[in-house]
mmCIF entry with sequence, helices, sheets and N, C-alpha, C, O atoms, coordinates in Angstrom:
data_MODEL
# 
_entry.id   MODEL 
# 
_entity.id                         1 
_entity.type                       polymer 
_entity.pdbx_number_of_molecules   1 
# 
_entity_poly.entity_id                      1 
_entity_poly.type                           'polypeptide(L)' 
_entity_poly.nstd_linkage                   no 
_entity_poly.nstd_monomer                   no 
_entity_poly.pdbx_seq_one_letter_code       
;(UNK)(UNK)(UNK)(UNK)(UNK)(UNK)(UNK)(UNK)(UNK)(UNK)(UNK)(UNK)(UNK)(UNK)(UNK)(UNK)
(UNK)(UNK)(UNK)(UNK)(UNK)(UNK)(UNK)(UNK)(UNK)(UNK)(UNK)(UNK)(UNK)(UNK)(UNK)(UNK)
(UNK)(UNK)(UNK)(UNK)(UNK)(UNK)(UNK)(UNK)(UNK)(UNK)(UNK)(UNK)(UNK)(UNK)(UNK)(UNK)
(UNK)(UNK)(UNK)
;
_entity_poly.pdbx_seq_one_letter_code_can   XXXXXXXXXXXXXXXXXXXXXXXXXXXXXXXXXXXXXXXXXXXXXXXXXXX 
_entity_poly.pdbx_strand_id                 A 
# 
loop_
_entity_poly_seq.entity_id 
_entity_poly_seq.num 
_entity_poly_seq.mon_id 
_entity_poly_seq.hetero 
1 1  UNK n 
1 2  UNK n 
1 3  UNK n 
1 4  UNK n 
1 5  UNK n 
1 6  UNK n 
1 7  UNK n 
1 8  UNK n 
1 9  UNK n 
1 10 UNK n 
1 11 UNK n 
1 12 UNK n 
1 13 UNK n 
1 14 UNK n 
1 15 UNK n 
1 16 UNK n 
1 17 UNK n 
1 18 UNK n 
1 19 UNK n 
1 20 UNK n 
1 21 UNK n 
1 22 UNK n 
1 23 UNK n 
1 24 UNK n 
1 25 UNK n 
1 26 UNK n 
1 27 UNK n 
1 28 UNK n 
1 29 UNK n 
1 30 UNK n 
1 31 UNK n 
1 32 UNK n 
1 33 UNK n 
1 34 UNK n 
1 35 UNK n 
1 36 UNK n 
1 37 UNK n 
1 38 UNK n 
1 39 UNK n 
1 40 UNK n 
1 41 UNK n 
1 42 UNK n 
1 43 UNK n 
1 44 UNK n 
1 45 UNK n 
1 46 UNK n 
1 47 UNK n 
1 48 UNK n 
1 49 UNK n 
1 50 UNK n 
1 51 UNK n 
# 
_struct_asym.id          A 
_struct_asym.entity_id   1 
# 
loop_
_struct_conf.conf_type_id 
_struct_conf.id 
_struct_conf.pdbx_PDB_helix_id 
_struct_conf.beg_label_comp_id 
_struct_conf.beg_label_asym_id 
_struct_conf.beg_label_seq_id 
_struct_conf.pdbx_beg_PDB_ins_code 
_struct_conf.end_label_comp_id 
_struct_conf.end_label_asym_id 
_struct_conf.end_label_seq_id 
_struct_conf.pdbx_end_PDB_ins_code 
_struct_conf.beg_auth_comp_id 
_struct_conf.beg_auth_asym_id 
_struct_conf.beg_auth_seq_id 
_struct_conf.end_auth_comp_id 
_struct_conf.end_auth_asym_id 
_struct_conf.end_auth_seq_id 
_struct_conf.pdbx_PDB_helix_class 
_struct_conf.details 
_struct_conf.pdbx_PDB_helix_length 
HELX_P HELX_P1 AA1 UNK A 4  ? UNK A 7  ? UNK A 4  UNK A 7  1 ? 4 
HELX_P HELX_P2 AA2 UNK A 15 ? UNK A 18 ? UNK A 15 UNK A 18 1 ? 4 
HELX_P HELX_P3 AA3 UNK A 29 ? UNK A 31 ? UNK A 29 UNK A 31 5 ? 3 
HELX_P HELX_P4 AA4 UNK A 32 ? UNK A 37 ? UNK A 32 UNK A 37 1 ? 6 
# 
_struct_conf_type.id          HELX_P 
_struct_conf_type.criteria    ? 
_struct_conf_type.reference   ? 
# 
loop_
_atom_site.group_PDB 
_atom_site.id 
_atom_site.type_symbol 
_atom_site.label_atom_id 
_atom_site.label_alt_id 
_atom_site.label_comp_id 
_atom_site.label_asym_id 
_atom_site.label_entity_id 
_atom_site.label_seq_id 
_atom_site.pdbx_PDB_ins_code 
_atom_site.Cartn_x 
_atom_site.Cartn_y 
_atom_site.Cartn_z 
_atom_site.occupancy 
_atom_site.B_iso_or_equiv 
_atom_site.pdbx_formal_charge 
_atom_site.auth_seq_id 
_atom_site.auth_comp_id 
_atom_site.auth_asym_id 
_atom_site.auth_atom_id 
_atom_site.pdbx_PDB_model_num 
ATOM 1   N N  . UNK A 1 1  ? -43.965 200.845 -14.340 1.00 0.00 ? 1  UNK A N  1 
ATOM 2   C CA . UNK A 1 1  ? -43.718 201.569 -15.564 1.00 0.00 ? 1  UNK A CA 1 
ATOM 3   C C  . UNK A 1 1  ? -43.328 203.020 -15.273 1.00 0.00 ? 1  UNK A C  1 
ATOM 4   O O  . UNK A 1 1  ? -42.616 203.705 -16.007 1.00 0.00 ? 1  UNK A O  1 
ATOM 5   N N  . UNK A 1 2  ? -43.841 203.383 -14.193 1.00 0.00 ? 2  UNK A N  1 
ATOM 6   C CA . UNK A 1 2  ? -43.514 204.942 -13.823 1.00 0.00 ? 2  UNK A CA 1 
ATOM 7   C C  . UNK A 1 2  ? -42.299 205.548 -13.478 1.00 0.00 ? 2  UNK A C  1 
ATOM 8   O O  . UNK A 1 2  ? -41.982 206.733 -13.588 1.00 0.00 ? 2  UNK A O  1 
ATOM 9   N N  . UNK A 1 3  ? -41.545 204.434 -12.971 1.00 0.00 ? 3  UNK A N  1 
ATOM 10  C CA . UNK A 1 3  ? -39.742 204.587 -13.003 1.00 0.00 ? 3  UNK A CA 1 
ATOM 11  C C  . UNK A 1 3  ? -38.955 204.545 -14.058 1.00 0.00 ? 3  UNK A C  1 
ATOM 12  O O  . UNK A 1 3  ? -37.898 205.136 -14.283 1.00 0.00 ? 3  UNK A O  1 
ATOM 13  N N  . UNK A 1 4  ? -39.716 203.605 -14.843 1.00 0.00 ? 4  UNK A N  1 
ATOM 14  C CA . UNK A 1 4  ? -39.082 203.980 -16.291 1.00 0.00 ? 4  UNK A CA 1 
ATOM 15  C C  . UNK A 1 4  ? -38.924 205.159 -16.890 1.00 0.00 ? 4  UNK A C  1 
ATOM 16  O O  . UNK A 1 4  ? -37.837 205.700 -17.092 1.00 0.00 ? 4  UNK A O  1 
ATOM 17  N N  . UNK A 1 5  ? -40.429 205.754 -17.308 1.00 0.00 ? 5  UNK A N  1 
ATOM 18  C CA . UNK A 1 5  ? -40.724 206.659 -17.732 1.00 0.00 ? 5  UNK A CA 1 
ATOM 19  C C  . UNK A 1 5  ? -39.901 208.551 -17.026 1.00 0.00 ? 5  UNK A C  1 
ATOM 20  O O  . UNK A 1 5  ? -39.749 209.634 -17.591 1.00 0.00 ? 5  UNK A O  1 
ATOM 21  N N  . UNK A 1 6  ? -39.534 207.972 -15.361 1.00 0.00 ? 6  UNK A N  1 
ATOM 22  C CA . UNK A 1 6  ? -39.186 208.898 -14.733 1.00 0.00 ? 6  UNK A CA 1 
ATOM 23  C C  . UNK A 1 6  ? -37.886 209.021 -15.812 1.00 0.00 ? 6  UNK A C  1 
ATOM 24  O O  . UNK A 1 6  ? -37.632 209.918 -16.616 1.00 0.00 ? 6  UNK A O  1 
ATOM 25  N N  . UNK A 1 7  ? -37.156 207.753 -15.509 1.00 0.00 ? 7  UNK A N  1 
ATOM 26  C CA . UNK A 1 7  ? -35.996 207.870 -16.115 1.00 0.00 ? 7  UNK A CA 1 
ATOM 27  C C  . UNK A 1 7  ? -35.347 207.899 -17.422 1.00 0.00 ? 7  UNK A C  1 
ATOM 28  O O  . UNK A 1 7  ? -34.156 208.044 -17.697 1.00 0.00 ? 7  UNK A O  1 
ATOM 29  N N  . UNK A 1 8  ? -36.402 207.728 -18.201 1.00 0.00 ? 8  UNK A N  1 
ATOM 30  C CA . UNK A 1 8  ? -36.087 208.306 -19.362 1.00 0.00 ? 8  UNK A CA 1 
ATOM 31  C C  . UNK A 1 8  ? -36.821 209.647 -19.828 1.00 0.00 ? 8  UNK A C  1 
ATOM 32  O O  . UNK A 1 8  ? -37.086 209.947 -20.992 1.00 0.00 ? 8  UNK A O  1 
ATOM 33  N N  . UNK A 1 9  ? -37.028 210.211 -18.956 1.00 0.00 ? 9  UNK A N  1 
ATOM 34  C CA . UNK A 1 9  ? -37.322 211.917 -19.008 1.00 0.00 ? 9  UNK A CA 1 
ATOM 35  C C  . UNK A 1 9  ? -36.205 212.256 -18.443 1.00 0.00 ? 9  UNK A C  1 
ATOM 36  O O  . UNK A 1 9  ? -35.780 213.205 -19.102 1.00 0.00 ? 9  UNK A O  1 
ATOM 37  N N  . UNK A 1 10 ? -35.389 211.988 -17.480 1.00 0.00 ? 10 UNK A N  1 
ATOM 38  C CA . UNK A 1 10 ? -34.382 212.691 -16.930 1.00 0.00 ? 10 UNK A CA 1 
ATOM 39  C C  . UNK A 1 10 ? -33.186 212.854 -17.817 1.00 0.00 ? 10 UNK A C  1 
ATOM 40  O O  . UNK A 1 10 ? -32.306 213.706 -17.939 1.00 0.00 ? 10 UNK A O  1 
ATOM 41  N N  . UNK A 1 11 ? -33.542 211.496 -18.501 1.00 0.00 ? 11 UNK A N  1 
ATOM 42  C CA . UNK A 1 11 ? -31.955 210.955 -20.211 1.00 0.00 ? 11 UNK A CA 1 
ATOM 43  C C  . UNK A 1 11 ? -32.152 211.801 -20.896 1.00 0.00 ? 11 UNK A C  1 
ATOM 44  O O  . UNK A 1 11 ? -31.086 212.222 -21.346 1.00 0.00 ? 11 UNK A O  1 
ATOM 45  N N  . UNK A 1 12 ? -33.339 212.546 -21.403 1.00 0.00 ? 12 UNK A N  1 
ATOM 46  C CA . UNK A 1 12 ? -33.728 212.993 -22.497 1.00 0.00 ? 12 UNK A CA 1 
ATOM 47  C C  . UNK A 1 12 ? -34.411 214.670 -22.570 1.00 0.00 ? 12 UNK A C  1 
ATOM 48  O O  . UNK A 1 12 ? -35.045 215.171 -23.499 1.00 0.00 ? 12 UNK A O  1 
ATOM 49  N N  . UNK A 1 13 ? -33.950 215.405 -20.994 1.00 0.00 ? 13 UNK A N  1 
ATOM 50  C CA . UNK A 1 13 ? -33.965 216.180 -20.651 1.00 0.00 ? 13 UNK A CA 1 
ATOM 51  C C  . UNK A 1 13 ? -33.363 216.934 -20.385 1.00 0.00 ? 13 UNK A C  1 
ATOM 52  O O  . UNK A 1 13 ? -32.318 216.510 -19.891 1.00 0.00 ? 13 UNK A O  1 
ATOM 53  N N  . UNK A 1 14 ? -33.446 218.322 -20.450 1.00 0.00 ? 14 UNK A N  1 
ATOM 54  C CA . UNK A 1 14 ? -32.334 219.759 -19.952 1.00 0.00 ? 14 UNK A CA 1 
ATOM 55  C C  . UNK A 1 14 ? -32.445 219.267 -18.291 1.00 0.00 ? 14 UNK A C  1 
ATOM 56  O O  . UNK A 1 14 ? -33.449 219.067 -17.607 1.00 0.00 ? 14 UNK A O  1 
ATOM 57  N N  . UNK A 1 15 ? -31.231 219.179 -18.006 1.00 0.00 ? 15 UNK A N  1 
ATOM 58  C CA . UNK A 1 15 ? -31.264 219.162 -15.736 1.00 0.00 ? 15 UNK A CA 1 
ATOM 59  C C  . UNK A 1 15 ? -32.406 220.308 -15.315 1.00 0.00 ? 15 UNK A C  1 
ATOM 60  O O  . UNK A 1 15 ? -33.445 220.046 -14.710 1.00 0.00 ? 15 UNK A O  1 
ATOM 61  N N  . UNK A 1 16 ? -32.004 221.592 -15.751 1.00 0.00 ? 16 UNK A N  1 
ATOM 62  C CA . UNK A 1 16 ? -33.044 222.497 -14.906 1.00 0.00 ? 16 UNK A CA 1 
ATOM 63  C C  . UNK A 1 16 ? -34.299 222.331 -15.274 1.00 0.00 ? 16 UNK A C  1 
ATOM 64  O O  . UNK A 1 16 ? -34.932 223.355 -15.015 1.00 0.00 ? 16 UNK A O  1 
ATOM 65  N N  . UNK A 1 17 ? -34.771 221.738 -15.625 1.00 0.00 ? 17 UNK A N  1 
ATOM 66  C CA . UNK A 1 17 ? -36.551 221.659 -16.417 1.00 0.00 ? 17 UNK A CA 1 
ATOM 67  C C  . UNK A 1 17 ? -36.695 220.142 -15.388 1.00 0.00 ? 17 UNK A C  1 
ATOM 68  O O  . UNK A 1 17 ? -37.647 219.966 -14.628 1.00 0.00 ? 17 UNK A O  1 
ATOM 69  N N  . UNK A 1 18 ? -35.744 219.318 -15.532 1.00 0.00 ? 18 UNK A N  1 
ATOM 70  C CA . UNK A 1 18 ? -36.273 217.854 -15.201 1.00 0.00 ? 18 UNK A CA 1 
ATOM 71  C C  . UNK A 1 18 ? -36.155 217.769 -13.702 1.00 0.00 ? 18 UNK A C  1 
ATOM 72  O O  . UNK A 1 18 ? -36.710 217.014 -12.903 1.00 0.00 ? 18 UNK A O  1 
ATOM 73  N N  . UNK A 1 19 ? -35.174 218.870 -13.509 1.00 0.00 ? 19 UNK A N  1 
ATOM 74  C CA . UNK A 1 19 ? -35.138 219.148 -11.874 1.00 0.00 ? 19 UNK A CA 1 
ATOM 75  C C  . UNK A 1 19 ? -36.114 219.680 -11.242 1.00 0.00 ? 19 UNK A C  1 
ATOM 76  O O  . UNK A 1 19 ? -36.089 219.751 -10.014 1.00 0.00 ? 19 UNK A O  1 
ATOM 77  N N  . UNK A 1 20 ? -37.158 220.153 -11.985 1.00 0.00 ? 20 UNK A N  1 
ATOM 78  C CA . UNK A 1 20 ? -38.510 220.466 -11.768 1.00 0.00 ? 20 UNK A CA 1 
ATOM 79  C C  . UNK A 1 20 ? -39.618 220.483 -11.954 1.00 0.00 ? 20 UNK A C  1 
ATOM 80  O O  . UNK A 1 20 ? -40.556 221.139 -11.503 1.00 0.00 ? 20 UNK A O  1 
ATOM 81  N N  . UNK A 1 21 ? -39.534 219.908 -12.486 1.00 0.00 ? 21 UNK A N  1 
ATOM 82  C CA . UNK A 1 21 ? -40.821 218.561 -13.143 1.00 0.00 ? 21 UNK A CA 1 
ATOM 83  C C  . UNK A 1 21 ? -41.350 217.465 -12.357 1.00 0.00 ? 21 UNK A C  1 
ATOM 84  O O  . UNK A 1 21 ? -40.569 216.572 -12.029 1.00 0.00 ? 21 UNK A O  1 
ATOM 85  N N  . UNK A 1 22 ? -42.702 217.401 -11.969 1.00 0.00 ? 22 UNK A N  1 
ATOM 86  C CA . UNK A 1 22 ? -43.331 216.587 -11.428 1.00 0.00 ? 22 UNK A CA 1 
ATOM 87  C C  . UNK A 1 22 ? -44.312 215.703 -12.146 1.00 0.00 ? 22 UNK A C  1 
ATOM 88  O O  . UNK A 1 22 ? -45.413 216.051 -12.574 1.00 0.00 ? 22 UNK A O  1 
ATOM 89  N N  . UNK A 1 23 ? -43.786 214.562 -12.214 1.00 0.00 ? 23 UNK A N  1 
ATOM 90  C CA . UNK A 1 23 ? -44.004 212.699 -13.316 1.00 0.00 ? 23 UNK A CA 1 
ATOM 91  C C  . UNK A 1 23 ? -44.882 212.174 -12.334 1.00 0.00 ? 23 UNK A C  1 
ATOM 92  O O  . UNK A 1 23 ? -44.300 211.666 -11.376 1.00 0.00 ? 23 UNK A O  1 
ATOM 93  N N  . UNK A 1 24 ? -45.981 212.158 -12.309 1.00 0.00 ? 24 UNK A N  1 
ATOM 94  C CA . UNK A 1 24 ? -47.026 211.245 -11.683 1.00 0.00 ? 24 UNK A CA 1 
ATOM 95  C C  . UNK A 1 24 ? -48.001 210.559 -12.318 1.00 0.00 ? 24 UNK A C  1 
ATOM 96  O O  . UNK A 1 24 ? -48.115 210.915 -13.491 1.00 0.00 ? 24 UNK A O  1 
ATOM 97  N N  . UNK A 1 25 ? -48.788 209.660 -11.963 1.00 0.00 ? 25 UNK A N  1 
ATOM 98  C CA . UNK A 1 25 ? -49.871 208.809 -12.530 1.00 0.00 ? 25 UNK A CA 1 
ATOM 99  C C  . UNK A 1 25 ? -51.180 210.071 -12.553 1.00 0.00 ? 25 UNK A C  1 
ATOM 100 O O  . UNK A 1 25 ? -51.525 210.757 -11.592 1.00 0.00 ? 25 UNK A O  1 
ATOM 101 N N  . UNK A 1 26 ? -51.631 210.099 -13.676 1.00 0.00 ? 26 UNK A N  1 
ATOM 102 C CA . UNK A 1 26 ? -53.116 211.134 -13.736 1.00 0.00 ? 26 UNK A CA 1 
ATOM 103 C C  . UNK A 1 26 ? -54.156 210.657 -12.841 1.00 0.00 ? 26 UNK A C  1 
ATOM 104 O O  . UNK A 1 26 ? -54.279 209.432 -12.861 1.00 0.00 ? 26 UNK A O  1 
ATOM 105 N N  . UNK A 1 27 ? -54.729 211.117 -12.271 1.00 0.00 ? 27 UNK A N  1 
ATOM 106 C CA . UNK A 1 27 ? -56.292 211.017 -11.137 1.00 0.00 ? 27 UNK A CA 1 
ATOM 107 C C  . UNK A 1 27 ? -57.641 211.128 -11.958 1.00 0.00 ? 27 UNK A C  1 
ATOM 108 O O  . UNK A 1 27 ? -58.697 210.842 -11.394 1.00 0.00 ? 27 UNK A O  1 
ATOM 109 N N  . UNK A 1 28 ? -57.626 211.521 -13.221 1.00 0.00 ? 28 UNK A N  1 
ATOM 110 C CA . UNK A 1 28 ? -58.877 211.760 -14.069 1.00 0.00 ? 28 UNK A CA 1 
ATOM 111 C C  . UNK A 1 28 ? -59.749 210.443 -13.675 1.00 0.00 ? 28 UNK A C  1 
ATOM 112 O O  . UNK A 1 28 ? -60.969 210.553 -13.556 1.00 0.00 ? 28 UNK A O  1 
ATOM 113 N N  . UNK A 1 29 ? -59.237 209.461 -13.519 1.00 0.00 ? 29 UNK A N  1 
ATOM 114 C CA . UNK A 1 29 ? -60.379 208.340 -13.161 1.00 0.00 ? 29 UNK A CA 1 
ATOM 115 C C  . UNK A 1 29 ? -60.623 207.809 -14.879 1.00 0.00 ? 29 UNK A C  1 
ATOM 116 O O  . UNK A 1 29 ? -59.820 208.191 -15.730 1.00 0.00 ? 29 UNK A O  1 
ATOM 117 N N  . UNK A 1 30 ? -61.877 206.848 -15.279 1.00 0.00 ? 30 UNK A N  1 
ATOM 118 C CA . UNK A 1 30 ? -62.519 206.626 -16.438 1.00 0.00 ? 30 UNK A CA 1 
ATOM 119 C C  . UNK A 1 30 ? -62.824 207.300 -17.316 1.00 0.00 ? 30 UNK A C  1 
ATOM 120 O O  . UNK A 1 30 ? -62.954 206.915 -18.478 1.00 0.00 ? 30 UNK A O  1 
ATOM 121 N N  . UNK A 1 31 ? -63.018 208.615 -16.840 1.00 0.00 ? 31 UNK A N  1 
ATOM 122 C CA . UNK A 1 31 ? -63.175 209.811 -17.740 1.00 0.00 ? 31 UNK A CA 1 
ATOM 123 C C  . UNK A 1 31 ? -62.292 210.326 -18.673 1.00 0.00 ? 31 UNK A C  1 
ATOM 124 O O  . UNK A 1 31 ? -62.608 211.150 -19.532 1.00 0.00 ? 31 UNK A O  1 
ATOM 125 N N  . UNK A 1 32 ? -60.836 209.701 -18.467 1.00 0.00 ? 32 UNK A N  1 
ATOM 126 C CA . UNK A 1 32 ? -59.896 210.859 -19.070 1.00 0.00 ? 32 UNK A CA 1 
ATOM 127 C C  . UNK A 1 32 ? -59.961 210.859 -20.141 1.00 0.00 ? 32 UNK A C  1 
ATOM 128 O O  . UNK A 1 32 ? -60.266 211.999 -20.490 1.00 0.00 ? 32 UNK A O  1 
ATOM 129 N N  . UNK A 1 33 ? -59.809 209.962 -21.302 1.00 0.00 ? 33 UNK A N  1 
ATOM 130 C CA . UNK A 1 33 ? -60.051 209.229 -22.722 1.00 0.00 ? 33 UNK A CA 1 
ATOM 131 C C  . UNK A 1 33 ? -60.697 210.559 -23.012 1.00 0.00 ? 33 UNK A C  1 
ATOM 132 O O  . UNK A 1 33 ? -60.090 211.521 -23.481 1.00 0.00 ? 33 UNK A O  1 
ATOM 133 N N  . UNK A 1 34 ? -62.379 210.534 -22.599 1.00 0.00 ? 34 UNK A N  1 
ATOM 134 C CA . UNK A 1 34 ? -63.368 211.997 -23.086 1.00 0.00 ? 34 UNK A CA 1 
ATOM 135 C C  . UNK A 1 34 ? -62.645 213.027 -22.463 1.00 0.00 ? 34 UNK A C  1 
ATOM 136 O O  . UNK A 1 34 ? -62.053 213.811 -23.205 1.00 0.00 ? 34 UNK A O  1 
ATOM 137 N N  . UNK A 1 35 ? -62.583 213.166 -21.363 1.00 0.00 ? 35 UNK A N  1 
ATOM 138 C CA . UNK A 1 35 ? -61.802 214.757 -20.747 1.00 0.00 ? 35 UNK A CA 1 
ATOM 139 C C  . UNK A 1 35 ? -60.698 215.271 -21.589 1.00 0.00 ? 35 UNK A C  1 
ATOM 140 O O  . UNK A 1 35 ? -60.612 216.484 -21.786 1.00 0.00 ? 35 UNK A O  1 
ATOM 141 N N  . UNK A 1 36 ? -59.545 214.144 -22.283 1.00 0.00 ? 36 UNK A N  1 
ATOM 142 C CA . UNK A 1 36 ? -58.499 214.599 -23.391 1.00 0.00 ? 36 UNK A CA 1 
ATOM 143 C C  . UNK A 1 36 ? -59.735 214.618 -24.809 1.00 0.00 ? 36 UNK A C  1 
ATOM 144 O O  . UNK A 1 36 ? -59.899 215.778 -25.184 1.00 0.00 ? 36 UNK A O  1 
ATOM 145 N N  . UNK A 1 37 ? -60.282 213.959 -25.328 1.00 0.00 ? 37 UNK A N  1 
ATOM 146 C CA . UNK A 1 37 ? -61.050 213.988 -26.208 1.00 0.00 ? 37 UNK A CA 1 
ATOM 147 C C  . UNK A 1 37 ? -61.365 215.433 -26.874 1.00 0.00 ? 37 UNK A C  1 
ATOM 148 O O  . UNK A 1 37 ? -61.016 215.948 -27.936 1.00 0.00 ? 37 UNK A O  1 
ATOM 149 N N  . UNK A 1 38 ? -62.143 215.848 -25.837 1.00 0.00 ? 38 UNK A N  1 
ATOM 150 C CA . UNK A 1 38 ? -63.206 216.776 -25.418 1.00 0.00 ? 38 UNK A CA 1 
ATOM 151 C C  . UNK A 1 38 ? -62.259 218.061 -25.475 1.00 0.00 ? 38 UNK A C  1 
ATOM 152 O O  . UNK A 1 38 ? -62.956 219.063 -25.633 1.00 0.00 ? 38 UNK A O  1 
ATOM 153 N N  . UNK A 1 39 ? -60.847 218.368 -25.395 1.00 0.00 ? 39 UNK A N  1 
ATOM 154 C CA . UNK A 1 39 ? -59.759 219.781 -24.807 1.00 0.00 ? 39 UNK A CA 1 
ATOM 155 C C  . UNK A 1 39 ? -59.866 219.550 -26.785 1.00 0.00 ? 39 UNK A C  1 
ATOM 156 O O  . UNK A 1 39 ? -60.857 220.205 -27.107 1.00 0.00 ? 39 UNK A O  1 
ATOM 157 N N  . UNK A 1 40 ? -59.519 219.192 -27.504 1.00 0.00 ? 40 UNK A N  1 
ATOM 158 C CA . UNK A 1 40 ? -59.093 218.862 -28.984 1.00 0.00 ? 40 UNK A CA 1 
ATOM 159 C C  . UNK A 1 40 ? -60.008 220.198 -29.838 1.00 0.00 ? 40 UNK A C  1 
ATOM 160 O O  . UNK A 1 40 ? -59.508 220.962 -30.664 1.00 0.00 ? 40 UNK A O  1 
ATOM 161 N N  . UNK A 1 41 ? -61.612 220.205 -29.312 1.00 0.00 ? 41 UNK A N  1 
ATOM 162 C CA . UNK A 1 41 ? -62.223 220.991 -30.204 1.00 0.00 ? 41 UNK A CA 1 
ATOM 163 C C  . UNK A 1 41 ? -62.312 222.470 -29.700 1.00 0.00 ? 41 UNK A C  1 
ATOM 164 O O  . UNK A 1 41 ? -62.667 223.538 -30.200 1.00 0.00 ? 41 UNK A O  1 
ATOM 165 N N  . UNK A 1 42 ? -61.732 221.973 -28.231 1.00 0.00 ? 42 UNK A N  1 
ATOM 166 C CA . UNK A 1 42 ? -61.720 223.387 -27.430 1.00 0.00 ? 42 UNK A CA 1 
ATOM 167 C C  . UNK A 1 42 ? -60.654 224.225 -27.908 1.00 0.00 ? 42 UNK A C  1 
ATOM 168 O O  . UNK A 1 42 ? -60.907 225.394 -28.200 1.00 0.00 ? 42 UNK A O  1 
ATOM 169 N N  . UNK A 1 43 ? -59.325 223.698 -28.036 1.00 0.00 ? 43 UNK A N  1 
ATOM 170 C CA . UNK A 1 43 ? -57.935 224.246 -28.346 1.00 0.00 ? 43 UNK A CA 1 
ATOM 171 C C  . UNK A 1 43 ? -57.771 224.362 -29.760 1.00 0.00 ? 43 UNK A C  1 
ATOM 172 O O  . UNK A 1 43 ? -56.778 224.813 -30.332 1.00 0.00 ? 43 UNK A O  1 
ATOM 173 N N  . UNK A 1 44 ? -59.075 223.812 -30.412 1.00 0.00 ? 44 UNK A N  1 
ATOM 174 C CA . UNK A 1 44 ? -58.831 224.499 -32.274 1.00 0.00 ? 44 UNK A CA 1 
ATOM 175 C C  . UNK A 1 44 ? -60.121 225.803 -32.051 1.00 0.00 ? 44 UNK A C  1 
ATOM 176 O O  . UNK A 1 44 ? -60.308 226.593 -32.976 1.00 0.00 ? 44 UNK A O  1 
ATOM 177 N N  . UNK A 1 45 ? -60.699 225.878 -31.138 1.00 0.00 ? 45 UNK A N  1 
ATOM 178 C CA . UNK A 1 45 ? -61.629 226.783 -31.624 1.00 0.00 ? 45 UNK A CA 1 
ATOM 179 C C  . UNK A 1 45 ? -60.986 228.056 -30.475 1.00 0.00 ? 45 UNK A C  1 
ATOM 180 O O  . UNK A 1 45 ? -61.513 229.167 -30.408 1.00 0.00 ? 45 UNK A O  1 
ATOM 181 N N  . UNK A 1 46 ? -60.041 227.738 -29.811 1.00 0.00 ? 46 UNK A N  1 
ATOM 182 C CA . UNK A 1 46 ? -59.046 228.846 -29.216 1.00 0.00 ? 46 UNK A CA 1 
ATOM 183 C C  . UNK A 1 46 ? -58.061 229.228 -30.116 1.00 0.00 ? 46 UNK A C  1 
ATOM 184 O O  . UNK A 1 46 ? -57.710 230.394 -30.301 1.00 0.00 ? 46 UNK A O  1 
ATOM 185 N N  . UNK A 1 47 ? -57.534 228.077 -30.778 1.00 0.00 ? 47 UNK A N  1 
ATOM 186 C CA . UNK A 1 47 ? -56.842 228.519 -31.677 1.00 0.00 ? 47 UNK A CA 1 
ATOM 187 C C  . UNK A 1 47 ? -56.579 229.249 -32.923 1.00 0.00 ? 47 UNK A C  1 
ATOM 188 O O  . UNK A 1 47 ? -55.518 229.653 -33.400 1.00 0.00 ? 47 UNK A O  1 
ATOM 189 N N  . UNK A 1 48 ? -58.288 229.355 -33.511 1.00 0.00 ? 48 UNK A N  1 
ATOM 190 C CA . UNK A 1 48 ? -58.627 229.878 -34.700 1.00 0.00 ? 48 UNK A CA 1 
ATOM 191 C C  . UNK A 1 48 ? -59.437 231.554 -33.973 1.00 0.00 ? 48 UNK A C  1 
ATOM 192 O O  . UNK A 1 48 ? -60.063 232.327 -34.698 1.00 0.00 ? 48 UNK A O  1 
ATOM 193 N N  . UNK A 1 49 ? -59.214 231.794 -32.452 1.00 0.00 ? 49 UNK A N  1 
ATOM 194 C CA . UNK A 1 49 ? -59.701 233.087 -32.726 1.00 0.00 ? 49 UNK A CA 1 
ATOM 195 C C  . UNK A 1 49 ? -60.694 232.938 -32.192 1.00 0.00 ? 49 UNK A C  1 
ATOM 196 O O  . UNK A 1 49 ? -61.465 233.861 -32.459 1.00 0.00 ? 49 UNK A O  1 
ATOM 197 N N  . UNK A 1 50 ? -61.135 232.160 -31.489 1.00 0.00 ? 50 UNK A N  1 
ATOM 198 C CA . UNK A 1 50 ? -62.565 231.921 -30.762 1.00 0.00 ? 50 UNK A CA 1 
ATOM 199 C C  . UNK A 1 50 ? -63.938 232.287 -31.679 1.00 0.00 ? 50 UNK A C  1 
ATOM 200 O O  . UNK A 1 50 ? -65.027 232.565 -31.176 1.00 0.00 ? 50 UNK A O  1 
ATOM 201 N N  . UNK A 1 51 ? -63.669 232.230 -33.078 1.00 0.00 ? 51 UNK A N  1 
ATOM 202 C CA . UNK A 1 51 ? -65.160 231.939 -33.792 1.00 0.00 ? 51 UNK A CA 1 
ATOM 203 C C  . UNK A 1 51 ? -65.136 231.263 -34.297 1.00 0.00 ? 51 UNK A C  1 
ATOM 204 O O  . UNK A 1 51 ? -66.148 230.908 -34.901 1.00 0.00 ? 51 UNK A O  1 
# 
């Protein structure tokens, strides 16, 4: 699936951005689901100003 995905980022991309862009499989392990979960209440309470 990861060649796909390479290649339809490259279709659907500016050359200089995709020419430097690195497309790999994530390492988070079982965790990631909560680790993305978990950034959601962080990045609204960054977003509102940190109170």
């Amino acid at each position: 699936m990861l060649p796909a995905v390479r290649d339809a980022m490259r279709r659907h991309t500016l050359d200089y951005p995709a020419e430097r862009a690195v497309l790999e499989l994530g390492r988070l392990g079982p965790e990631q689901v909560a680790l993305g979960a978990a950034t959601l209440p962080v990045h609204e309470l960054l977003t509102a100003g940190g109170c």
